[in-house]
N, C-alpha and C positions, 0 to 999 in steps of 0.2 A: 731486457730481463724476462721478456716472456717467451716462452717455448711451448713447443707440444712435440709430446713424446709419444711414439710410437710402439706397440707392440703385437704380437700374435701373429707374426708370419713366419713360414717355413714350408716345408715340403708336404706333400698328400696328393694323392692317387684320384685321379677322373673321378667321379662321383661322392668325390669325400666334401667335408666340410673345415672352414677354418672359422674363427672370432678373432677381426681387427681390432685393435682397442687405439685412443689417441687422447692423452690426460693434457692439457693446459695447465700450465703453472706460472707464478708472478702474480705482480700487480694487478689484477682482472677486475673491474669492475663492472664489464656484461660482455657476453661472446652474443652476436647472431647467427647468423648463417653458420655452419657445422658443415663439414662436407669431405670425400672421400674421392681421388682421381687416382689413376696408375699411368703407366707407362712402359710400353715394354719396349725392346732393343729395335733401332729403329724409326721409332713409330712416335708419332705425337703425344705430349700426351692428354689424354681425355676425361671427362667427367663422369665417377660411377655413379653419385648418389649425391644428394645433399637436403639438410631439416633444417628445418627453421626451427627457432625458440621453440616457437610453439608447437612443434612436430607434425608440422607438415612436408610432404616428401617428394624428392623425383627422384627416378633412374632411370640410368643410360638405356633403351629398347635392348643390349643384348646380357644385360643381367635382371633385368622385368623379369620378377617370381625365382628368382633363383637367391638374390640380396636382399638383407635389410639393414637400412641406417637404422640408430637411434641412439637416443643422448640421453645424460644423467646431468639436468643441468646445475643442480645441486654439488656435484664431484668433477664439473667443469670439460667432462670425457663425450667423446663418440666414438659409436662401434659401426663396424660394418658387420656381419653375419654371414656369409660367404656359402650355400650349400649348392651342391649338384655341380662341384666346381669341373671345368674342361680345360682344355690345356692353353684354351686361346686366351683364359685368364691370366696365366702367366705374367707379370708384370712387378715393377718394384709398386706401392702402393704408396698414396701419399696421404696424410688425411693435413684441413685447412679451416681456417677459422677465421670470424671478420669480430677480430678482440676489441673491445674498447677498455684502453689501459689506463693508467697513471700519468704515463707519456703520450701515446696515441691513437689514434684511432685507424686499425687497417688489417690486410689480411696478412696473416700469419702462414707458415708450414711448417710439417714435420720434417723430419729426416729421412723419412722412408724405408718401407720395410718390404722385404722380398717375400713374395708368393710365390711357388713352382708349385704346377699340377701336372703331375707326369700324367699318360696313358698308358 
């Protein structure tokens, strides 16, 4: 019954900007780890970003200064902030979470939402 739901992607031009959003919903009695991968056609896929509870943070070296995670842990959501985007961003996005529910305890995904940055 638990899910996370994804939103805030679509199209935008080299240097624009986007805002990921990713809501948990269900039974939640604590999310830790928060976090943010994509994938594009291809290609593995990889870690952009991830906070802990406490808001502490990584990102992957080729979005350093360009991304920010952060979480409302109150409304059970993480965002990603996406600026200076380039086209090698391009990727569906995933956002993930390590829920501890009613049922279990483990990590969860979204459905994934498409980013395109044209040039």
């Amino acid at each position: 019954q638990v899910q996370l739901v994804e939103s805030g992607g679509g199209l935008v031009q080299g240097g624009g900007s986007l805002r990921l959003s990713c809501a948990a919903s269900g039974s939640i009695f604590s999310i830790g780890v928060m976090g943010w991968y994509r994938q594009a056609p291809g290609k593995q896929r990889e870690l952009v970003a991830a906070i802990t509870r406490g808001r502490s943070t990584n990102y992957a070296d080729s979005v350093k200064g360009r991304f920010t995670i952060s979480r409302d842990n109150a409304k059970n959501t993480v965002y990603l902030q996406m600026n200076s985007l380039k086209p090698e961003d391009t990727a569906v996005y995933y956002c993930n979470a390590d829920i501890n529910s009613d049922s279990a305890v483990g990590v969860y995904w979204g459905q994934g939402t498409q980013v395109t940055v044209s040039s």
